[in-house]
LOLUM-9464 format. One record per residue (C-alpha): residue in one letter; x negated, y negated, z negated. Coordinates in Angstrom, 3 decimals. Layout:
% LOLUM-9464
[A; [X; Y; Z]] ...
% end
This chain:
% LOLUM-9464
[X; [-45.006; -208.999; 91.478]] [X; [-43.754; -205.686; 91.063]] [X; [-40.030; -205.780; 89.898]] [X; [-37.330; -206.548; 92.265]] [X; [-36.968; -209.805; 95.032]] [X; [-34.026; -212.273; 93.721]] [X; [-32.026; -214.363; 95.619]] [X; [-31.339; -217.739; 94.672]] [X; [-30.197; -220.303; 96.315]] [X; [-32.583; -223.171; 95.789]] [X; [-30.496; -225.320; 97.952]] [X; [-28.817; -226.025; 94.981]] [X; [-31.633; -226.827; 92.852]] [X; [-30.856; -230.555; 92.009]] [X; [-27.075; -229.369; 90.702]] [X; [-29.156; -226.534; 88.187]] [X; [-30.993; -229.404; 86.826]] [X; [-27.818; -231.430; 85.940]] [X; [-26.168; -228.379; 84.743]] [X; [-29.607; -227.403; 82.967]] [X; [-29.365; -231.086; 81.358]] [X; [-25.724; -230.819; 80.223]] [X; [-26.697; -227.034; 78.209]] [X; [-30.276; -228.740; 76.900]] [X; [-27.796; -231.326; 75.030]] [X; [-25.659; -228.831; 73.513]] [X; [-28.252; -226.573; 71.880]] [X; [-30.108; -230.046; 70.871]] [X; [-27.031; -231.009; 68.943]] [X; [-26.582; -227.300; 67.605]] [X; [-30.272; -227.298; 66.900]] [X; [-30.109; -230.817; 64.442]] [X; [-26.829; -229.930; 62.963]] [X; [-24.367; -232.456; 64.925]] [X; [-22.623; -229.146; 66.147]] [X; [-21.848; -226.591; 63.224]] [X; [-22.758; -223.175; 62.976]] [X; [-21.332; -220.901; 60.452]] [X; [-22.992; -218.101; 58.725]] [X; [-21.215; -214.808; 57.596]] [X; [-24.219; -213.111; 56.716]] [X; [-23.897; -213.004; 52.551]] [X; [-20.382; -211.584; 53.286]] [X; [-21.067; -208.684; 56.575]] [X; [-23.317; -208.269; 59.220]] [X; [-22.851; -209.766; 62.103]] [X; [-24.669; -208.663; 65.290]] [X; [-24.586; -210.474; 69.044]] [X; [-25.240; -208.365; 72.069]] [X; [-25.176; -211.026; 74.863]] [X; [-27.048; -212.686; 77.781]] [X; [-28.408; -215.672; 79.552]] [X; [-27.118; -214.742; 82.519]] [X; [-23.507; -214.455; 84.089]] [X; [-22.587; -210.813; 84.192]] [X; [-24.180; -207.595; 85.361]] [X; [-26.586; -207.089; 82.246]] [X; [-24.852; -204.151; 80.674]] [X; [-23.293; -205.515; 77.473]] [X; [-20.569; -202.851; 77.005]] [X; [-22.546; -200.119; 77.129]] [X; [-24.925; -201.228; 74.702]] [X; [-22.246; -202.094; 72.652]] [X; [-20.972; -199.023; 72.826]] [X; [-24.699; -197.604; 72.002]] [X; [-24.372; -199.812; 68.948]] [X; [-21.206; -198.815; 67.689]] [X; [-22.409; -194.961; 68.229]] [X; [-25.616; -195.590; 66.598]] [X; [-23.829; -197.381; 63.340]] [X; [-20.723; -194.943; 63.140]] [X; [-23.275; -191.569; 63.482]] [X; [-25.059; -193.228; 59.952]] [X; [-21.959; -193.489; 57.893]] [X; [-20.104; -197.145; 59.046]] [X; [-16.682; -196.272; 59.418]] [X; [-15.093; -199.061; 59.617]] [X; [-17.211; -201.155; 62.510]] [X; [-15.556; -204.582; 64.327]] [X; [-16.098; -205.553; 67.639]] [X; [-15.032; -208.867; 68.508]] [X; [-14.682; -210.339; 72.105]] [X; [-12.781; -213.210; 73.749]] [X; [-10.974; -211.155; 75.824]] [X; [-12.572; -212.279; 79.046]] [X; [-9.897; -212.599; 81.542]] [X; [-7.140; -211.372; 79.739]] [X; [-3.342; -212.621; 79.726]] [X; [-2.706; -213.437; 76.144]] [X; [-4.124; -216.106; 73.634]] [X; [-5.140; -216.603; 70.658]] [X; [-6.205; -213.977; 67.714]] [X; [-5.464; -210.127; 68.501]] [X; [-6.364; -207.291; 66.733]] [X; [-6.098; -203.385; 67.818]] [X; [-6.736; -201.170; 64.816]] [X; [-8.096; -197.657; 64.283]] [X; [-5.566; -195.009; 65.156]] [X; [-4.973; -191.490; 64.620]] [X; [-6.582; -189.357; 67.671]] [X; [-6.680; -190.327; 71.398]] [X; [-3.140; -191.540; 71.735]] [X; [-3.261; -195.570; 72.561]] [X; [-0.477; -198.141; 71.548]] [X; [1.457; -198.602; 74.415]] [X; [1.646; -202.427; 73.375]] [X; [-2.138; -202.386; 73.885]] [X; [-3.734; -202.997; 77.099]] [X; [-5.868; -204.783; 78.623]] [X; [-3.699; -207.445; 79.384]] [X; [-3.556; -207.808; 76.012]] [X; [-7.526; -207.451; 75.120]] [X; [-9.181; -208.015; 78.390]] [X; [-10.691; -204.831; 80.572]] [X; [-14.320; -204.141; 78.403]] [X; [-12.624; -204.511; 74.895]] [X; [-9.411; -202.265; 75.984]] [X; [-12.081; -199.799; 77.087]] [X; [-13.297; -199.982; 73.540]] [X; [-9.771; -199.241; 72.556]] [X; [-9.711; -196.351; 73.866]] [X; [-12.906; -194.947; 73.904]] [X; [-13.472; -195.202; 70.344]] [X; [-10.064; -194.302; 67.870]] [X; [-11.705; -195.230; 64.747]] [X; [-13.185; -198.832; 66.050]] [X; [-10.867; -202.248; 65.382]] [X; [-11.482; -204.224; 68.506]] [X; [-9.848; -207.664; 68.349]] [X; [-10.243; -210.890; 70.406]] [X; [-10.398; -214.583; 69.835]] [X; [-11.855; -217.083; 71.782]] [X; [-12.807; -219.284; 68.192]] [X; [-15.295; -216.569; 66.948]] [X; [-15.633; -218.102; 63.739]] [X; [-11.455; -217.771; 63.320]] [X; [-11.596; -214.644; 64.353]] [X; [-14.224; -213.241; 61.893]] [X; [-12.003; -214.957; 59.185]] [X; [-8.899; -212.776; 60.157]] [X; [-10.895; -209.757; 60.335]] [X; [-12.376; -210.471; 57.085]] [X; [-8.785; -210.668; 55.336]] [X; [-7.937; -207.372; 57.108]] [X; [-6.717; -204.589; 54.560]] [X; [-9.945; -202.930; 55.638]] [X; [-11.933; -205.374; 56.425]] [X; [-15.172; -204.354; 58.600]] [X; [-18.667; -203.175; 57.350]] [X; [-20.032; -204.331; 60.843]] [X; [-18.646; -206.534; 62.914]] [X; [-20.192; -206.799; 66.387]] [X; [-20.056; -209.612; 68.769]] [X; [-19.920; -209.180; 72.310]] [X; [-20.944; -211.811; 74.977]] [X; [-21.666; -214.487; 72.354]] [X; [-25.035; -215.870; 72.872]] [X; [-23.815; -218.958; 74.455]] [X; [-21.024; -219.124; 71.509]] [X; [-22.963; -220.917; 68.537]] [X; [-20.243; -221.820; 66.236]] [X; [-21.111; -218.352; 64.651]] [X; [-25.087; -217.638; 63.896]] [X; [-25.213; -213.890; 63.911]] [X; [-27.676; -212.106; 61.590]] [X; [-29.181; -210.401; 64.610]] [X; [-29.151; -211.286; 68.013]] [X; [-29.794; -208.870; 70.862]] [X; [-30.486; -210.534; 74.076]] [X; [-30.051; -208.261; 77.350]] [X; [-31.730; -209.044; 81.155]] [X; [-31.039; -206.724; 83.492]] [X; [-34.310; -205.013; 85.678]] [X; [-33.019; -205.842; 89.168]] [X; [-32.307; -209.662; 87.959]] [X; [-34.816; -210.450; 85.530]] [X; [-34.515; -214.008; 83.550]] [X; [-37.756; -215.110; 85.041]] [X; [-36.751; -214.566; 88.586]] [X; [-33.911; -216.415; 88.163]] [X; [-32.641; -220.188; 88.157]] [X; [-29.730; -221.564; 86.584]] [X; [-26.501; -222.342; 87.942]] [X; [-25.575; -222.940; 90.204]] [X; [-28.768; -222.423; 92.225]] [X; [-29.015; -218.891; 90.196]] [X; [-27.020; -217.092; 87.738]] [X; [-28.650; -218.176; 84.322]] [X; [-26.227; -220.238; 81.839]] [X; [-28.752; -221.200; 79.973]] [X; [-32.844; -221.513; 80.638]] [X; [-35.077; -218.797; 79.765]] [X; [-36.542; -220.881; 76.847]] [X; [-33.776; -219.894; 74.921]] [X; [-34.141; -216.529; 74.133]] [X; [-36.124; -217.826; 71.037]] [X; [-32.933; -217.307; 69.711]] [X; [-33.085; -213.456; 69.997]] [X; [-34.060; -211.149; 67.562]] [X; [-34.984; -208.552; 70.508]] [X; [-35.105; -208.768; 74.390]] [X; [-33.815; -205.397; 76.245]] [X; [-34.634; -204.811; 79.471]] [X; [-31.325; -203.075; 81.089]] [X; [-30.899; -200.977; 84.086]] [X; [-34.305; -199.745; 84.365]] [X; [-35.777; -197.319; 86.367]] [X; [-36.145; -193.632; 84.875]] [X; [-39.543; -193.425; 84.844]] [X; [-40.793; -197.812; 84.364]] [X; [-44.502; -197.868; 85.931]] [X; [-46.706; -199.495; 83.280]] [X; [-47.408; -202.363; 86.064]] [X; [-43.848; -203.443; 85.634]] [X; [-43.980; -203.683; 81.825]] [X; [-47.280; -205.503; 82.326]] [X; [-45.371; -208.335; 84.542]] [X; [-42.392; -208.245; 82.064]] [X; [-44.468; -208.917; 79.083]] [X; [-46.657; -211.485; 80.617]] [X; [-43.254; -213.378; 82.065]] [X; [-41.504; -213.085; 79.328]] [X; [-41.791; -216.289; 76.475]] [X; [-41.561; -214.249; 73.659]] [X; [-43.269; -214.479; 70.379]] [X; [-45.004; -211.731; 68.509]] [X; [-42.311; -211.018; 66.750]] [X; [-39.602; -210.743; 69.300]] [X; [-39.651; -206.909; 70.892]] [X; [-39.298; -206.489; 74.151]] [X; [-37.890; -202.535; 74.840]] [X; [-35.880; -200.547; 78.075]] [X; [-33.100; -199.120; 78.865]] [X; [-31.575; -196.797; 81.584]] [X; [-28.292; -195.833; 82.686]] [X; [-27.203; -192.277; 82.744]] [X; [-23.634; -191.357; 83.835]] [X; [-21.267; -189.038; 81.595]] [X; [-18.936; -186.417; 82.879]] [X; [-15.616; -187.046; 84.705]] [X; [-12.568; -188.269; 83.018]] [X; [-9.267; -187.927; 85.037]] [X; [-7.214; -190.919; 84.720]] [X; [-3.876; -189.073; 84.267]] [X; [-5.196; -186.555; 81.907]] [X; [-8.151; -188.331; 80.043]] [X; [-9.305; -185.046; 80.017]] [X; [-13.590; -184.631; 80.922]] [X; [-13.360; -182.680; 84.178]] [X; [-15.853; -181.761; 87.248]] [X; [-15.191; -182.582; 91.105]] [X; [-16.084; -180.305; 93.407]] [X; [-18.936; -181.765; 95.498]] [X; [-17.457; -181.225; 98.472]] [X; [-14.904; -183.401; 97.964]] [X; [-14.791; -186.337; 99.296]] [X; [-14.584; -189.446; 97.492]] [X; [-14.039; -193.464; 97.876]] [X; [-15.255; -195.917; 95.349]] [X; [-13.352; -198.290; 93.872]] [X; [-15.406; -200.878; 91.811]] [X; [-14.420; -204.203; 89.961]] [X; [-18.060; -204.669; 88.881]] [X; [-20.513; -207.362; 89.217]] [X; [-23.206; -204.559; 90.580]] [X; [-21.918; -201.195; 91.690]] [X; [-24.691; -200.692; 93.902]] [X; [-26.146; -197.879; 91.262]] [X; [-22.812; -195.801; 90.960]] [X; [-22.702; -195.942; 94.760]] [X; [-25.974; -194.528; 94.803]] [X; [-25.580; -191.824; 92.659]] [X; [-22.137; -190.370; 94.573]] [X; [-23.576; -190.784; 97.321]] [X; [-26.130; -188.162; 96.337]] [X; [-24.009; -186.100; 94.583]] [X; [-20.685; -186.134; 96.675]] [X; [-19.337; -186.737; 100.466]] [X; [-18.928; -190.666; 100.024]] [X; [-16.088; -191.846; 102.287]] [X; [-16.537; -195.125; 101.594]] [X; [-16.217; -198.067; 99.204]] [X; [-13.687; -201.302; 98.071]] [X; [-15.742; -203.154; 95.913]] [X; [-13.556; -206.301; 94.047]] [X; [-15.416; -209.144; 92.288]] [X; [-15.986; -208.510; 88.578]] [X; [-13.332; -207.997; 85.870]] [X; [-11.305; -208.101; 89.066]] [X; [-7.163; -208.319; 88.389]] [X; [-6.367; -205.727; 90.433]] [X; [-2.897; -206.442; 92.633]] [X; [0.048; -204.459; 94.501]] [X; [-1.320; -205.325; 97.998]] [X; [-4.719; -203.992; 96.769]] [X; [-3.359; -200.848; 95.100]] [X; [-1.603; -200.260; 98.536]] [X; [-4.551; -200.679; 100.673]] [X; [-6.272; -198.201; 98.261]] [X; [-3.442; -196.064; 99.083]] [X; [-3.847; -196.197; 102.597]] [X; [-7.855; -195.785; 102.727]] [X; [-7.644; -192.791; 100.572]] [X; [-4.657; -190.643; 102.750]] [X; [-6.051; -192.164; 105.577]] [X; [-9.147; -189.369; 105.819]] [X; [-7.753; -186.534; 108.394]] [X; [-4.591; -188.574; 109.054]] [X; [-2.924; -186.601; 105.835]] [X; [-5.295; -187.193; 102.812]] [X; [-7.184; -184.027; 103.321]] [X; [-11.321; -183.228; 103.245]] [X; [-12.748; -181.813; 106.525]] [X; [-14.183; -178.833; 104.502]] [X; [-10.416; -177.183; 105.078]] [X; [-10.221; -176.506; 101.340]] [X; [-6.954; -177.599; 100.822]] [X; [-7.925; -180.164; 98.410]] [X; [-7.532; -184.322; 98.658]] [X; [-9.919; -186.843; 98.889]] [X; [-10.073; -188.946; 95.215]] [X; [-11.124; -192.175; 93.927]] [X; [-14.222; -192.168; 92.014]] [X; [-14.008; -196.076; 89.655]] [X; [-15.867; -197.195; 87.055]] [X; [-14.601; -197.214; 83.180]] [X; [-13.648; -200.804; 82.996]] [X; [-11.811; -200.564; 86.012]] [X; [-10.004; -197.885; 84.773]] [X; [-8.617; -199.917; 81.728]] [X; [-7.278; -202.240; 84.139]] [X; [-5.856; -199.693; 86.504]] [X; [-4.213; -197.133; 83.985]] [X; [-0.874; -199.332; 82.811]] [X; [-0.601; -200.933; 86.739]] [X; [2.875; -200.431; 87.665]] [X; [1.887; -199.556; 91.070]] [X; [-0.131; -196.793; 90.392]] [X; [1.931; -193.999; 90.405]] [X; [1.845; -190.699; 88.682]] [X; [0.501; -188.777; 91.982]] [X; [-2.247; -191.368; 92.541]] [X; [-3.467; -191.548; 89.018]] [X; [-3.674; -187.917; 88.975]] [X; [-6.229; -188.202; 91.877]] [X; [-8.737; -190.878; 90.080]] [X; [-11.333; -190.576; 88.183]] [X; [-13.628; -192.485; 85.980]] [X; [-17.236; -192.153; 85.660]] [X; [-18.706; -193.346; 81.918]] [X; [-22.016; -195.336; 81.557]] [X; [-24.290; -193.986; 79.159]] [X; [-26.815; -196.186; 77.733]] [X; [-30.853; -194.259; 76.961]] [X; [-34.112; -196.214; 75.901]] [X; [-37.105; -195.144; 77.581]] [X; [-40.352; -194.231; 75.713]] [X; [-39.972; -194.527; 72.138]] [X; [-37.606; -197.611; 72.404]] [X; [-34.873; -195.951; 70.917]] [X; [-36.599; -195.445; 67.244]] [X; [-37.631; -199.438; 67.552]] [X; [-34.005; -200.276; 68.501]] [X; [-32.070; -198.214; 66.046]] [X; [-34.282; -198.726; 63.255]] [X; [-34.188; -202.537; 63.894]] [X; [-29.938; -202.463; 63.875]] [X; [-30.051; -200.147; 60.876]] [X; [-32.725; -202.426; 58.265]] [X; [-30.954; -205.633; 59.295]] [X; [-27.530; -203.738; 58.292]] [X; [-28.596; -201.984; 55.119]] [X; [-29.676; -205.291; 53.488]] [X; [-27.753; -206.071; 50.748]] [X; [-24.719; -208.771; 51.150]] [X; [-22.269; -209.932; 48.304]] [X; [-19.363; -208.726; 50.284]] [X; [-15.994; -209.912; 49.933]] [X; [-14.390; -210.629; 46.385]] [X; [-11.106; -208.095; 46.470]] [X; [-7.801; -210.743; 46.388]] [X; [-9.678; -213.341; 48.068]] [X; [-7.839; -214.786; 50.892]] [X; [-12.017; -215.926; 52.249]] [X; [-12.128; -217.966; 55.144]] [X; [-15.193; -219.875; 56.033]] [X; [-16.277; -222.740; 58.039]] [X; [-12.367; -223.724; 59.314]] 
% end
C-alpha cells in the first residue's frame, strides 16, 4: 500500500456499525421514495461538491475552482448555497453581488458562516446565501430578481432532499475513503458504497508529482463504475493578502512568522512556511474554530513575545506577523478584539486548487456539458417554488 497510514480507532468499531446501520436506513428510505428528493434540474443546474467524510477534503477551494471555471465561460450570475456551518444566525440568508471589493458591513461570517463569507468576499459578482432546508433555499434563490444560471451546492452529499444534476464527490490523498471507517471509529459519515451517487470522484491534496503506483492502488480501491472518473488535484498557495489592506503583498523571508490555523489539517501550510520563512511557531484551533478574546490575547502575547518587544533577530527593524489561512481570516477580520495595529500585521495565505495530468480538461469539460444542456428555465412572473 502506497498512499498514506490512517489512524482509526477500531476500538470503536461496534459504535461505527450502529451508526453505519442508522445512515444504511436513511439512504434505503431515500432510495424507495419514503424520503423525498426534489429535482431542480428542468429549471437550473444544480451541482454538489461534497464528501463522505467529516472535514479536511478541500470543498471550498474546489468550489471556488468551480465558480472560476463557470464565470471565465460566460455565467454571470452563479449561486452558491451552504448551510452556513457554524454560523450565528438562522434560517434563509442571501449576500448579493456588489459593486467592487467593498463588503456589506452587515455581512460576516457570523452571518454566513467562515467558508461562505470567504466566498463573499473573494468573489464580488457571486450571490452566496445559506439555508439549512436546501430545497427552501433554492426556491428563494429562484424568485430572486436575478435569479442564478448555476447554483452550486456546497457540503451537500449527505443532504438528499435536493438531487443535484451533478455530483462531485471529494477524498482527500492523506485520508483516503478506503482507509477509513466510519464514525465514530473513523471519520466517514457515510460508507464508501455510497459514492455510487457521484458523478466523479476527485482525489484532493495530492502530491505534485502522483507516482503511477498510487493511482494504481486508488483505482483498484476505489468501487467505482466505468463510468464514474476518478481525477487529482493539488494545492498550490496564492500570494499574500494583508488583512488590513486586502491588498496582495510579499513578506520578506526573513521575517519571522507564527501560524495561526482554524483548520481541520494545517499540517501542509505549516510545511510550506516553514520552507519558505523563519517559522516561530504555531496555535492551531479545531476547525471552523470561533475564535475568542482570551485566544486573540494569547495570540497577542506569542507574537510580541519574540525578543521580549515583538522584533526578528535579523535586527531589521521589522515585527514578527501572523501567517492564517483564508477561512480563518473571515472569522478574524470583524473580531472586536483585533485591533487596527494587529490586523495590520496578519496575513492570509489563499489555496489554489490545480488538476494534475490532463485532469483539468476531464473536469471542466464534464461541469461545462452537464451545464450547457438545455433546461426550460423559469417562466418570468412566476412566483416557482417546488417540492415545499
Amino acid at each position: 500500500m502506497y498512499l498514506p497510514k490512517v489512524k482509526n480507532l477500531t476500538l470503536l468499531a461496534p459504535l461505527s456499525g450502529l451508526y453505519g446501520l442508522g445512515v444504511w436506513v436513511r439512504n434505503m428510505l431515500f432510495d424507495c421514495g419514503q424520503l423525498k428528493s426534489t429535482s431542480f434540474e428542468d429549471i437550473v443546474p444544480v451541482i454538489c461538491v461534497g464528501n463522505l467524510a467529516v472535514g479536511g477534503t478541500g470543498k471550498t477551494p474546489h468550489t471556488e475552482y468551480l465558480v472560476n471555471l463557470l464565470h471565465h465561460h460566460g455565467y454571470s450570475t452563479i449561486a452558491v448555497l451552504s448551510r452556513g456551518y457554524k454560523r450565528r444566525s438562522e434560517g434563509y440568508h442571501v449576500a448579493l453581488p456588489r459593486e467592487g471589493k467593498e463588503t456589506d458591513g452587515k455581512i460576516n461570517a457570523a452571518l454566513l458562516g467562515d467558508e461562505p463569507y470567504q466566498l463573499y468576499r473573494k468573489f464580488p459578482f457571486l450571490i452566496v446565501a445559506v439555508d439549512a432546508n436546501r430545497v427552501h433555499g433554492i426556491n428563494e434563490l429562484l424568485k430572486l430578481p436575478t435569479p442564478p444560471q448555476v447554483i452550486i451546492l456546497d457540503d451537500a452529499m449527505q443532504h438528499r432532499h435536493v438531487k443535484p444534476g451533478l455530483t462531485i464527490c471529494l477524498s482527500s490523498y492523506n485520508r483516503i475513503l478506503y482507509k477509513d471507517m466510519l464514525m465514530p471509529a473513523g471519520r466517514l459519515r457515510e460508507p464508501m458504497s455510497s459514492i455510487s451517487r457521484a458523478d466523479m470522484i476527485v482525489v484532493t491534496k495530492c502530491p505534485k508529482a502522483l507516482r503511477s503506483e498510487e493511482e494504481t492502488e486508488i483505482l483498484a480501491n476505489l468501487p467505482t463504475r466505468i463510468d464514474q472518473p476518478v481525477l487529482y488535484s493539488a494545492y498550490r498557495y496564492g500570494t499574500f493578502v494583508n488583512l488590513d489592506t486586502v491588498e496582495e503583498c510579499d513578506i520578506d523571508h526573513s521575517t519571522e512568522v507564527l501560524i495561526v490555523a482554524g483548520i481541520a489539517d494545517p499540517r501542509a501550510m505549516e510545511e510550506y512556511v516553514h520552507t519558505h520563512y523563519r517559522l516561530l511557531d504555531i496555535i492551531n484551533y479545531g476547525d471552523h474554530h470561533q475564535f475568542t478574546d482570551k485566544d486573540i490575547e494569547t495570540i497577542k502575547a506569542r507574537l510580541d513575545g519574540v525578543n521580549g518587544k515583538g522584533y526578528v533577530s535579523n535586527d531589521s527593524g521589522s515585527k514578527a506577523v501572523i501567517i492564517t489561512t483564508e477561512k480563518d481570516a473571515a472569522r478574524l477580520v470583524h473580531h472586536p478584539a483585533v485591533n487596527d495595529e494587529l490586523r495590520k500585521r496578519i496575513y492570509y495565505l489563499p489555496t489554489e486548487v490545480y488538476f494534475l495530468k490532463n485532469h483539468a480538461d476531464k473536469f471542466d469539460k464534464i461541469v461545462l456539458d452537464y451545464v450547457r444542456k438545455p433546461r426550460a428555465g423559469i417562466v418570468k412572473g412566476s412566483n416557482l417554488t417546488i417540492g415545499k
